[in-house]
C-alpha positions as CSV (number, residue, x, y, z in Angstrom):
1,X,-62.5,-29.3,2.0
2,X,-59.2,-27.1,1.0
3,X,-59.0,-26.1,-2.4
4,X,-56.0,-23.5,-3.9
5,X,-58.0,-20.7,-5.1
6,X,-61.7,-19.7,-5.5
7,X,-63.5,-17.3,-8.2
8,X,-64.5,-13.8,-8.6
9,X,-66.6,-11.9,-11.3
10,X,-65.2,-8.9,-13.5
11,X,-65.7,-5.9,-11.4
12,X,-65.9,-7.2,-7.8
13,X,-63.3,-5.0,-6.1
14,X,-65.5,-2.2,-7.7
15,X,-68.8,-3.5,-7.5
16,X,-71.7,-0.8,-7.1
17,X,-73.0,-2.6,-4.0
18,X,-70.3,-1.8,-1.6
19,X,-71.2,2.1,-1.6
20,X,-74.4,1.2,-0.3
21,X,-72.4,-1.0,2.4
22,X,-70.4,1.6,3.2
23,X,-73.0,4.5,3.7
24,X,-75.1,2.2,5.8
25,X,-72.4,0.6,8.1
26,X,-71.5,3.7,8.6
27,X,-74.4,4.0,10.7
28,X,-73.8,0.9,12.6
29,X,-71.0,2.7,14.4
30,X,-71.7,4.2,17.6
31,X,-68.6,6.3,17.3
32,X,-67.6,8.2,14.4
33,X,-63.7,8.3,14.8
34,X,-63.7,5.8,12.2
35,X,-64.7,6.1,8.4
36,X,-66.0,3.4,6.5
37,X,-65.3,3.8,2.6
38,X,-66.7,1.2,-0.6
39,X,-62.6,0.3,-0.3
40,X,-62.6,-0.8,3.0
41,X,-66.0,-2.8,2.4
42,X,-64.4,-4.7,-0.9
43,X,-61.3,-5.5,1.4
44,X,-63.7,-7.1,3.7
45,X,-65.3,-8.9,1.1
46,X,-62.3,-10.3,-0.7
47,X,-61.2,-11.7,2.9
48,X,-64.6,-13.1,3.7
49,X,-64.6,-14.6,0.0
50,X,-60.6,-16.3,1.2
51,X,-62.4,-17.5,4.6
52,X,-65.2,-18.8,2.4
53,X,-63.7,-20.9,0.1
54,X,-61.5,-22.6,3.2
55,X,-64.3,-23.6,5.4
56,X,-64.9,-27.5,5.3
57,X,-68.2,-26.5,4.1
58,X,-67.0,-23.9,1.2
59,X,-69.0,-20.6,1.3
60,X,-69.0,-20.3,5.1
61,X,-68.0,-17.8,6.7
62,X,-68.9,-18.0,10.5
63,X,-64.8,-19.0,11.1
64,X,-64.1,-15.4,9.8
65,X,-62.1,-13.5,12.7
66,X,-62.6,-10.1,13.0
67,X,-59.7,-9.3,15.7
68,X,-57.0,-11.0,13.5
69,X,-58.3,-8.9,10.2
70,X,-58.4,-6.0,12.0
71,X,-54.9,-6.4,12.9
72,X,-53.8,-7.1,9.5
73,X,-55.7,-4.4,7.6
74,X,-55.4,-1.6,10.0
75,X,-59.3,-1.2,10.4
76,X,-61.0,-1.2,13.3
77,X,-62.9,-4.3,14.9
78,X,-65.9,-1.8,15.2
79,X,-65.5,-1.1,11.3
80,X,-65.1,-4.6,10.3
81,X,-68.0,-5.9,12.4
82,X,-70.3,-3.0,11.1
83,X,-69.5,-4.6,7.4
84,X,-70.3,-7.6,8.3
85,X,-73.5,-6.6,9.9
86,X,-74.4,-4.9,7.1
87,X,-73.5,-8.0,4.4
88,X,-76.0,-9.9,6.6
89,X,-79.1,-7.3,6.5
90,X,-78.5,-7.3,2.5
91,X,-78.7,-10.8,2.7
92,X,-75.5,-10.8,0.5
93,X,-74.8,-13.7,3.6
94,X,-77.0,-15.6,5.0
95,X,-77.0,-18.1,7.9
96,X,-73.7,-17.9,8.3
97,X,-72.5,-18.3,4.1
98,X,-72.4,-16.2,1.1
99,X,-75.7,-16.7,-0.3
100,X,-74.9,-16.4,-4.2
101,X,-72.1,-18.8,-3.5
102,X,-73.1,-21.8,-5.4
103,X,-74.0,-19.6,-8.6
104,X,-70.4,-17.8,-8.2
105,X,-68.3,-21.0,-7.4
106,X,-69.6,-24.2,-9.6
107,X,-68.9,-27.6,-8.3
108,X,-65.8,-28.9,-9.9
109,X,-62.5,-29.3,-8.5
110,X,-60.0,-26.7,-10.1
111,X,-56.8,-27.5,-8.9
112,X,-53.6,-26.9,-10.4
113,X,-53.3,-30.6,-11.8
114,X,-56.3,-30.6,-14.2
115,X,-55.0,-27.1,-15.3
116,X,-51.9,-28.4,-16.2
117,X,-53.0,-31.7,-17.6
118,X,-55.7,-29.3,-19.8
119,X,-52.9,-27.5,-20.7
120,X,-50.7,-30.1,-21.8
121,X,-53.7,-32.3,-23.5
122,X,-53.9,-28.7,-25.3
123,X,-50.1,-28.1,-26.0
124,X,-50.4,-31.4,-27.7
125,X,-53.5,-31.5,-30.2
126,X,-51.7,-27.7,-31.4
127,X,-48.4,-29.5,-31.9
128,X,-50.0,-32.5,-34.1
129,X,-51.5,-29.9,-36.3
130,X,-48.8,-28.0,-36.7
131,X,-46.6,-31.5,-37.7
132,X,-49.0,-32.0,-40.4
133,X,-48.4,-28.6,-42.0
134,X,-44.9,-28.4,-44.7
135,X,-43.5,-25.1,-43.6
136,X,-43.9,-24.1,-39.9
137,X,-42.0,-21.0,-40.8
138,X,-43.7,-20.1,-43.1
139,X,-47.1,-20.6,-41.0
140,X,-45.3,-18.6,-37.9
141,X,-44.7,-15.7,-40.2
142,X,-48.3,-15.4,-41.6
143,X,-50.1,-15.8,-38.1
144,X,-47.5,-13.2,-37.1
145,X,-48.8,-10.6,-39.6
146,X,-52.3,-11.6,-39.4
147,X,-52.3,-10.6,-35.5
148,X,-53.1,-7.4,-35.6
149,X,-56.6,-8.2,-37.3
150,X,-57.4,-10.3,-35.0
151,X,-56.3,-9.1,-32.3
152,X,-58.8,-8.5,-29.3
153,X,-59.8,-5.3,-28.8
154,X,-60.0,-4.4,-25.3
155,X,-62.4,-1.1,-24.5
156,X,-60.7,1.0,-21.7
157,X,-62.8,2.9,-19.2
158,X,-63.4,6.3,-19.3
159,X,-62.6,7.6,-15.8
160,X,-65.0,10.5,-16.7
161,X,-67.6,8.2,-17.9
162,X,-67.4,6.2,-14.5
163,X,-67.7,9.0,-12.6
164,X,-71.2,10.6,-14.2
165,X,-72.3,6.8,-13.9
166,X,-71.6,6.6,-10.6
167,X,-72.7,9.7,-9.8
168,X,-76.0,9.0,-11.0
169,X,-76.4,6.1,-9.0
170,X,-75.4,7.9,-5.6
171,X,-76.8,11.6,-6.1
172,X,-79.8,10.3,-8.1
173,X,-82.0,12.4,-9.8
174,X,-80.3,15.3,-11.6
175,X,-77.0,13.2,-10.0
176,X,-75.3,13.9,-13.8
177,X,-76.1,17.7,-13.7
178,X,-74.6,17.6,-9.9
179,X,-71.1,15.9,-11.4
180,X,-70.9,18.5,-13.8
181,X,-71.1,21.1,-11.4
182,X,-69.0,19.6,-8.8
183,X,-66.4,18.6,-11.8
184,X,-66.4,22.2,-12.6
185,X,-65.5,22.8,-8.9
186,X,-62.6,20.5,-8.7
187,X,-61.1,23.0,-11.3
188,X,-62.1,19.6,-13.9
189,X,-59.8,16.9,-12.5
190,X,-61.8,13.9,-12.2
191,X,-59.6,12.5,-9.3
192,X,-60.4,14.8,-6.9
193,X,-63.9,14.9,-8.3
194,X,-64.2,11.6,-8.0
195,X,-62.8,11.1,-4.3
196,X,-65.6,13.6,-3.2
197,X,-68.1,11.7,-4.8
198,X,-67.0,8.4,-3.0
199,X,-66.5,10.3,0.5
200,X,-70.4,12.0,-0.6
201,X,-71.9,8.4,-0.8
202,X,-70.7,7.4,3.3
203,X,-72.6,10.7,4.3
204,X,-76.6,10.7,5.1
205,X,-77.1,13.4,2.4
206,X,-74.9,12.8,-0.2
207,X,-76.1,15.3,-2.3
208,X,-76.3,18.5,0.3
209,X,-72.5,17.2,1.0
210,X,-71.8,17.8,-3.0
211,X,-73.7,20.7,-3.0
212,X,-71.7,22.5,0.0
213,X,-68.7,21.4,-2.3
214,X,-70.3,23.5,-5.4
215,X,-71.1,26.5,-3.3
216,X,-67.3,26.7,-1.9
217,X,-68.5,25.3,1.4
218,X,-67.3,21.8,1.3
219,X,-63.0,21.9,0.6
220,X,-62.3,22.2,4.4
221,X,-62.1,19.9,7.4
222,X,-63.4,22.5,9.5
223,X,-66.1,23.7,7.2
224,X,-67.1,19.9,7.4
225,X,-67.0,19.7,11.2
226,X,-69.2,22.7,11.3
227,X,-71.9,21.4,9.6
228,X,-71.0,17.7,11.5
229,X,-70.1,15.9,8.7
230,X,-66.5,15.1,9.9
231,X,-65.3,14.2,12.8
């Protein structure tokens, strides 16, 4: 079955679940010359999701090839295969298919054709009403001023608020009081803070990692080598 195009949910590329992927295919790897970061696991997934919705049975993924990806992406085979491994043990696939792919993807055909013809059927049924109405003009102006009241009011994200959020799910306990501190020692950029935060949740003790960072220990490659957290 080929369709054009398959769905995702709001926040995929970020979802919460690939840091856990990430820290524990990690593991997987028998040499560390290669890091595995939430990034590199959501790339993965969205190609996994593409091979999925091509299969001739949709949600498969046991055509995915790892040596062709790897080429593409620039990751290794032994990284790609450890996030794969570790999508299986989470049971986010399962014999083979995306497990939650029937509640993500609902049986319908959505192809460009019905889009269009919904479109058009659409286009339509607004340009009857509007034939009906004596001054289009006048209409246009008023929905014109009206906008802004109704406009849709879109919440943007707090890139300090996502990153005490995130840091209480990866430090834990006391995670927000660690942020703060390690926030502090990033001289408050939240960039940098938050790239340490990230590169804390691949290590086996994310919080010792952040806390070398607080202490001064933790801004050089060597310092990290020392203490065998970088390779």
């Amino acid at each position: 079955m080929s369709v054009d195009w398959f769905r995702s949910w709001h926040g995929a590329p970020t979802d919460p679940k690939w840091l856990l992927i990430a820290r524990n295919a990690m593991k997987r790897i028998e040499t560390h010359e290669t890091q595995i970061t939430p990034g590199m696991v959501s790339a993965v997934v969205w190609a996994l999701f593409d091979c999925a919705s091509q299969a001739e049975q949709r949600g498969n993924v046991e055509g995915f090839d790892i040596e062709t990806y790897s080429m593409f992406s620039g990751f290794s085979e032994a990284a790609v295969s450890a996030i794969v491994e570790e999508l299986k043990q989470k049971s986010i696939i399962v014999s083979g298919c995306f497990s939650a792919w029937e509640k993500r993807q609902p049986k319908r055909e959505d192809n460009s054709t019905e889009r269009v013809r919904a479109h058009r059927n659409a286009m339509k049924r607004n340009e009857t009403q509007c034939n009906a109405r004596e001054d289009k003009e006048e209409i246009r102006e008023e929905k014109k001023d009206a906008a802004p009241k109704g406009a849709q009011v879109v919440e943007l994200v707090n890139p300090e608020k996502a990153f005490f959020d995130q840091a209480a799910q990866i430090l834990g306990g006391g995670g927000r009081s660690l942020a703060g501190q390690l926030l502090k020692a990033k001289d408050r950029n939240v960039a940098l803070a938050h790239s340490a935060l990230l590169t804390a949740s691949t290590k086996s003790d994310p919080r010792e990692y952040i806390g070398a960072i607080i202490r001064g220990r933790g801004g050089g490659v060597e310092d990290l080598r020392a203490r065998g957290e970088a390779w």
